[in-house]
C-alpha positions in Angstrom: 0.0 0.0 0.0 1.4 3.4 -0.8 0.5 5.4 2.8 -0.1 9.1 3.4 -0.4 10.4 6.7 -2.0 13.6 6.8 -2.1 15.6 10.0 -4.7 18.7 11.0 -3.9 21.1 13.6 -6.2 23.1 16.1 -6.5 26.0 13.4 -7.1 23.5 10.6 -10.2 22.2 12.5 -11.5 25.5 14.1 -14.6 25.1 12.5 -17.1 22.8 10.5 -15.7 25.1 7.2 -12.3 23.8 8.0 -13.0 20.2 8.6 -15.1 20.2 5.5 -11.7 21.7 3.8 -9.7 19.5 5.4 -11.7 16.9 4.1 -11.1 17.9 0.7 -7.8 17.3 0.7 -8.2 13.1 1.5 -10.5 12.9 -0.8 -7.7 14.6 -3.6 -4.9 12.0 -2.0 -7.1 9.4 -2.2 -8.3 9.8 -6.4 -4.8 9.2 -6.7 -4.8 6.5 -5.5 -3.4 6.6 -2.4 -4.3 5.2 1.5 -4.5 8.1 3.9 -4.3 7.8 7.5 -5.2 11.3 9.3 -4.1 12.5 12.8 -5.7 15.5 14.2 -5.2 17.5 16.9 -8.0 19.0 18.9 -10.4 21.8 17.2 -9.2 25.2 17.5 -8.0 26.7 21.1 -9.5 23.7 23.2 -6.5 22.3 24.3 -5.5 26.2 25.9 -9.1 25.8 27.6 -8.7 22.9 29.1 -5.2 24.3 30.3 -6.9 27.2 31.5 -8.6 24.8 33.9 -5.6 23.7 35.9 -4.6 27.2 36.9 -5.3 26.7 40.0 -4.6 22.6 40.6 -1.0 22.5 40.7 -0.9 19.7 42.6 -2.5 17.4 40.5 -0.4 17.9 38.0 1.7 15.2 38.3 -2.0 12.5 38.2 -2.9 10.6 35.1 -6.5 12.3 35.5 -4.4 15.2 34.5 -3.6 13.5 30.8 -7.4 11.9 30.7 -8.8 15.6 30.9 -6.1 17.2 28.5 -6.6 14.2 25.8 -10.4 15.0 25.6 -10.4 17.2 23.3 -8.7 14.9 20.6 -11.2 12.4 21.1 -14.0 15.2 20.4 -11.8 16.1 16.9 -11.2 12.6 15.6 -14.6 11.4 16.2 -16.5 14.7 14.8 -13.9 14.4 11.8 -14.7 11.4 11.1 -18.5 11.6 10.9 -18.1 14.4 8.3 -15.7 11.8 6.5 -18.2 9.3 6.1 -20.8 12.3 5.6 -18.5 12.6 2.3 -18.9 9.5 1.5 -15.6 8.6 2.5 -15.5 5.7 5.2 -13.5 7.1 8.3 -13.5 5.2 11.5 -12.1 7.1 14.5 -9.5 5.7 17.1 -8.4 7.0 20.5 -4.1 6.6 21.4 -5.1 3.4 23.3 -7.5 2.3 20.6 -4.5 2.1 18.5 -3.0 1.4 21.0 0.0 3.5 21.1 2.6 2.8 23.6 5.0 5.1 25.7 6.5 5.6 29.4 4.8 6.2 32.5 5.6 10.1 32.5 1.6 11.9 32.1 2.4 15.2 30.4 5.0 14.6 28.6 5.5 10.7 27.8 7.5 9.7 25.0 6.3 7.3 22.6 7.4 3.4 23.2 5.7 1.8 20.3 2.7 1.7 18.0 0.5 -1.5 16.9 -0.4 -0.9 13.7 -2.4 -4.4 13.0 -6.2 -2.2 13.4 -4.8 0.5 11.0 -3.8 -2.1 8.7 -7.1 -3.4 8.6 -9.0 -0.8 8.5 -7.2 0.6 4.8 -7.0 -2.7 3.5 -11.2 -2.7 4.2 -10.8 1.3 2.3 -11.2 3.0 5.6 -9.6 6.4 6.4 -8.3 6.0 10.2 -8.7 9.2 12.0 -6.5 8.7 14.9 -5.8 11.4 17.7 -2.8 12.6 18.4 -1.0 13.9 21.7 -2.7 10.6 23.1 -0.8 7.3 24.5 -1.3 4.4 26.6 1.1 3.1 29.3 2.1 -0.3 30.7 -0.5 0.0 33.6 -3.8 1.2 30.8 -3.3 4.7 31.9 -4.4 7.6 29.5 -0.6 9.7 28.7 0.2 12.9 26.9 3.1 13.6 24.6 3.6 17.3 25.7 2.2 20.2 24.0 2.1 20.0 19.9 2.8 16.0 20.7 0.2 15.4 17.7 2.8 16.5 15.2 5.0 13.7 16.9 2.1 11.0 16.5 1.9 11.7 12.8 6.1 11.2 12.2 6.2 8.3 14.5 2.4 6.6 13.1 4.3 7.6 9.7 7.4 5.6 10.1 5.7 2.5 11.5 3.5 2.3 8.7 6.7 3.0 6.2 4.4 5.9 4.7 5.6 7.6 1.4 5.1 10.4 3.2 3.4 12.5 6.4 2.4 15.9 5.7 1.8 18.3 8.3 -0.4 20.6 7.8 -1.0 24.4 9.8 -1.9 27.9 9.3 1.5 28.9 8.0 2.4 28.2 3.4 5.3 26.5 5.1 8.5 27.4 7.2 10.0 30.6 6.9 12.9 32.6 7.1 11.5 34.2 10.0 7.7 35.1 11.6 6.4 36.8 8.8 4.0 38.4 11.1 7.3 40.3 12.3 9.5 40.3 9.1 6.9 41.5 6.1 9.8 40.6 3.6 10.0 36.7 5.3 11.0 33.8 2.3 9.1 30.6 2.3 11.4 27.8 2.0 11.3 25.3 -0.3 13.3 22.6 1.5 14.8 22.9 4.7 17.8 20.1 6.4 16.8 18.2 9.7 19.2 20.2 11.7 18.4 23.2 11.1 14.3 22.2 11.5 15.3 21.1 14.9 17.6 23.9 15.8 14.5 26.2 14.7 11.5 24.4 16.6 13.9 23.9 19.7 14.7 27.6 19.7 10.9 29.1 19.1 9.7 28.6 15.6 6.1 26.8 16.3 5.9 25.0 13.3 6.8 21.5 14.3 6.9 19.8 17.3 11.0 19.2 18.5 10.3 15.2 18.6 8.7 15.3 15.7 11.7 16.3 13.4 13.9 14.1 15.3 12.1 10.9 14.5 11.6 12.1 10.8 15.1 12.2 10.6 16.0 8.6 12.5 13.2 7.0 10.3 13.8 9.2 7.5 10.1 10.1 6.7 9.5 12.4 3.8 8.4 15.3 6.2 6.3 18.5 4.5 4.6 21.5 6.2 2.2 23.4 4.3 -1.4 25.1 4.7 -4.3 23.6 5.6 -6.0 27.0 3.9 -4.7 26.8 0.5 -3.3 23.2 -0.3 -0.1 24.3 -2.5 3.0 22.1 -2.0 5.0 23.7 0.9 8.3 22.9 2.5 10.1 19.6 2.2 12.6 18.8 5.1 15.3 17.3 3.4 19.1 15.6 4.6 21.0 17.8 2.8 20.7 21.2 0.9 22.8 22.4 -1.7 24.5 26.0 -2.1 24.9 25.8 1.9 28.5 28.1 1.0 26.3 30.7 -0.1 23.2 30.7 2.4 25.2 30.9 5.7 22.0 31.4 7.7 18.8 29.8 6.8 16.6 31.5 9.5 16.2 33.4 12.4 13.7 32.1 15.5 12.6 33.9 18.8 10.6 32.8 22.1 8.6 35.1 23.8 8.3 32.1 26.7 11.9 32.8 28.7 12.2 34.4 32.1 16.1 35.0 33.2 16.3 34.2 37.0 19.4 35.9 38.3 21.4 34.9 41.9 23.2 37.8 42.4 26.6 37.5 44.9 26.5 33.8 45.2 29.4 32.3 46.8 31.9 31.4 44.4 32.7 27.5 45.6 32.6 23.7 43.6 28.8 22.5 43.9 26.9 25.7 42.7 25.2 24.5 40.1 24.6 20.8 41.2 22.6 22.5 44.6 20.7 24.8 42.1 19.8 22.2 39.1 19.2 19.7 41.4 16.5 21.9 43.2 15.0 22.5 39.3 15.2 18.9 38.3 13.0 17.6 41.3 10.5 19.9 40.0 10.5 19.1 36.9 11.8 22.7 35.7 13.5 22.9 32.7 16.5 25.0 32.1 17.9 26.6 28.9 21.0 29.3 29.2 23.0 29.3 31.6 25.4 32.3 32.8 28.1 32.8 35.2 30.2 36.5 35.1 33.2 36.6 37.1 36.6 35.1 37.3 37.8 32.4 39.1 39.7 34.4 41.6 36.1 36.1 42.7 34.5 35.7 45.9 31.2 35.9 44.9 29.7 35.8 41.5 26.2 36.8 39.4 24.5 33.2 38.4 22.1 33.7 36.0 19.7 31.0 33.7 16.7 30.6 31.6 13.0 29.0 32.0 10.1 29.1 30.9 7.7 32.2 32.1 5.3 29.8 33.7 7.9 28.3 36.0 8.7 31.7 37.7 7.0 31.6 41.0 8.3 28.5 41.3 11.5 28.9 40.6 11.8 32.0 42.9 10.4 29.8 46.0 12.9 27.1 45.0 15.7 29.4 45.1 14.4 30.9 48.9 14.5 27.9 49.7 18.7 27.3 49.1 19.2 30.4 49.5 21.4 29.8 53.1 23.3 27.0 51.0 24.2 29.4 48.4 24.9 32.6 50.6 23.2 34.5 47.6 22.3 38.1 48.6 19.1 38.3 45.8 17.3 36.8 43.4 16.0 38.8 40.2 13.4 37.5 37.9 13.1 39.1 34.8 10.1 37.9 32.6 10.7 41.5 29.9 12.6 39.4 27.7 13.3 37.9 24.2 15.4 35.0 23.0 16.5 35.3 19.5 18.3 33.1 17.2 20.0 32.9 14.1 20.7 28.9 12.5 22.1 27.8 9.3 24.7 25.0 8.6 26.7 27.4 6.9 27.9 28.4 10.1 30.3 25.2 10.6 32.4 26.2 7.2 32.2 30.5 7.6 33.6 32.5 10.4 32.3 36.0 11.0 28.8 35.4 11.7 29.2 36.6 15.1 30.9 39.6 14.4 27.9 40.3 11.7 25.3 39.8 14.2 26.8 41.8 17.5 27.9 44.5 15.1 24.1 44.9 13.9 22.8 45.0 17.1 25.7 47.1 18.0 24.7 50.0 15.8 20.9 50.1 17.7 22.0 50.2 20.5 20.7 46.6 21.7 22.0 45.1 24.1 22.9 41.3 25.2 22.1 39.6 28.3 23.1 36.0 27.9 25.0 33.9 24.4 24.2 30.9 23.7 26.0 29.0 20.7 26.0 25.8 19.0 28.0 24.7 15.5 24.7 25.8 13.6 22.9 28.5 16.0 23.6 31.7 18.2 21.3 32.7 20.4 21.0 35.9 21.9 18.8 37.1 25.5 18.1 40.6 24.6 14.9 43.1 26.2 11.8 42.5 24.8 11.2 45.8 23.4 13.7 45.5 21.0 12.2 41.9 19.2 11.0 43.0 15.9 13.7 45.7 15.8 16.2 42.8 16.0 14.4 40.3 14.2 14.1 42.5 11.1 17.8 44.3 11.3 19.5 40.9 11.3 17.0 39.4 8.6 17.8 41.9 6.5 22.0 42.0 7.0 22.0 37.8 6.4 19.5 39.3 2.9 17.3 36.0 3.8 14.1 38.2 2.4 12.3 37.5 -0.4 14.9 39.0 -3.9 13.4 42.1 -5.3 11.5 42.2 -8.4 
């Protein structure tokens, strides 16, 4: 059987309009003769609804009820999908993570996946069935309901995908494709055509919400022809790919940003062995999840500034934590600062060109924006500037690395 997995995001499905359009495009796949398996995630903003529920039940966070609740709005989108399938005259039959079943670990919220049976989806294209299967949704060892973390459907689709041995698994979003930046920021933005696996995952991991992190790296182990494109129009959109060509003269592929960091800040820690074991330690039994890290002074200091990443949400949290070592530490303060931006610049390029750097701080330089925390990799640097200057950043050093669209 020649397989396409097709997968529909929240803004895909928003409404019956959209389904119906979704729709559309299985019945297109299928005239040509193909078998289509669909994964959906669920309709519109219901998963940030049902989020919105737990603001005040942290400590439940941690129960499987937590992934039963969150998962319920999958099972609403696979089910209603398929109904206006077979109102199409196209035979759908819907099928919950455990109906599947797909496997994973015992973690609730964010469980990685195990393995997948694929014997009922088998059966149900050989009998000319389109399975609808939701995404984000597993099943562990015990028969307990688990979540892949958020945008975990994209995951489901690669990984559903590869155990099937599809042709290929399209993703499909709001966006033509993925671009050299937000073009909601950068006007001028190019769609790309093909991007490489490593710079997809330096992207997603740094704040481009295109595709879910686990998602490109099992595309790339199982080598699954991966494509993003719109859900609104249709048209062919960008192909991740294992290599690129012309990589000598397109040094960086695309710039990123998150919105989603908080810098917390120990100001005059003791300067001793053991710092950062007593601090990540307190994070990691919390589940907190750090990105940059940060230490300014010499070796020969007393007392140094310790500064590090997280997400926004974790802030209260973080700041308790850190009260709470505070006597360990011998810190005199700690400083959260939620006001600002990480932004990044990626492209394989960078392993085989120096002066990328020097381009970028040189830029920033001449507007006077400044640099809290550098973070670098063989393909990325990442900046921590003040959130004010985002789009002025975004757009400067879009235009110096002339990744916009050439002019007519």
């Amino acid at each position: 059987m020649q397989i396409i997995v097709k997968k529909f995001g929240g803004t895909s499905l928003a409404d019956l309009s959209r389904v119906n359009r979704a729709v559309s495009y299985i019945k297109k796949s299928l005239a040509l003769g193909n078998k289509v398996v669909v994964v959906v995630s669920a309709m519109g903003k219901e998963t940030d609804r049902l989020l919105s529920l737990l603001d005040k039940l942290e400590e439940y966070r941690k129960s499987d009820d937590i992934s039963s609740l969150l998962s319920s709005g999958e099972q609403v989108s696979s089910s209603f999908f398929s109904i206006i399938l077979n109102r199409n005259n196209i035979k759908g039959k819907s099928f919950q993570g455990w109906q599947v079943p797909i496997y994973t670990n015992d973690s609730f919220i964010n469980a990685m996946i195990t393995d997948i049976e694929i014997k009922n989806i088998l059966s149900s294209l050989k009998n000319n069935f389109v399975p609808v299967i939701s995404g984000f949704q597993g099943i562990n060892n015990d028969n307990r309901i688990t979540t892949l973390g958020r945008g975990g459907s994209d995951t489901t689709a690669v990984a559903i995908a590869a155990k099937l041995k599809a042709k290929r698994c399209d993703i499909y979003t709001d966006v033509e494709g993925v671009y050299t930046a937000d073009p909601r920021i950068v006007p001028n933005a190019r769609k790309m055509h093909t991007i490489n696996f490593e710079e997809m995952l330096e992207l997603s991991s740094l704040g481009a919400k295109i595709l879910h992190t686990r998602s490109v790296q099992l595309a790339l182990q199982y080598d699954v022809k991966l494509q993003v494109l719109s859900s609104f129009t249709g048209k062919k959109g960008t192909m991740l790919v294992k290599d690129t060509k012309s990589l000598e003269n397109q040094i960086i592929r695309g710039i990123a940003h998150s919105n989603n960091e908080a810098l917390v800040t120990l100001v005059e820690v003791k300067n001793k062995p053991g710092i950062s074991a007593v601090i990540f330690n307190a994070l990691a039994a919390e589940d907190i999840n750090v990105d940059m890290i940060v230490q300014s002074a010499s070796p020969k200091d007393e007392k140094v500034t310790y500064g590090y990443t997280i997400e926004k949400s974790d802030a209260i949290k973080t700041k308790s934590l850190m009260l709470k070592i505070q006597k360990k530490l011998s810190f005199k303060e700690v400083i959260i600062n939620k006001n600002i931006c990480k932004v990044s610049v990626v492209g394989l390029g960078m392993k085989t060109n120096s002066g990328v750097a020097n381009t970028l701080f040189s830029q920033l330089a001449k507007y006077n924006i400044n640099v809290h925390v550098i973070s670098t990799s063989e393909i990325k640097i990442s900046i921590l500037i003040d959130a004010k200057y985002k789009e002025l950043a975004i757009r400067t050093l879009h235009d110096v690395f002339k990744l916009g669209k050439a002019k007519k």
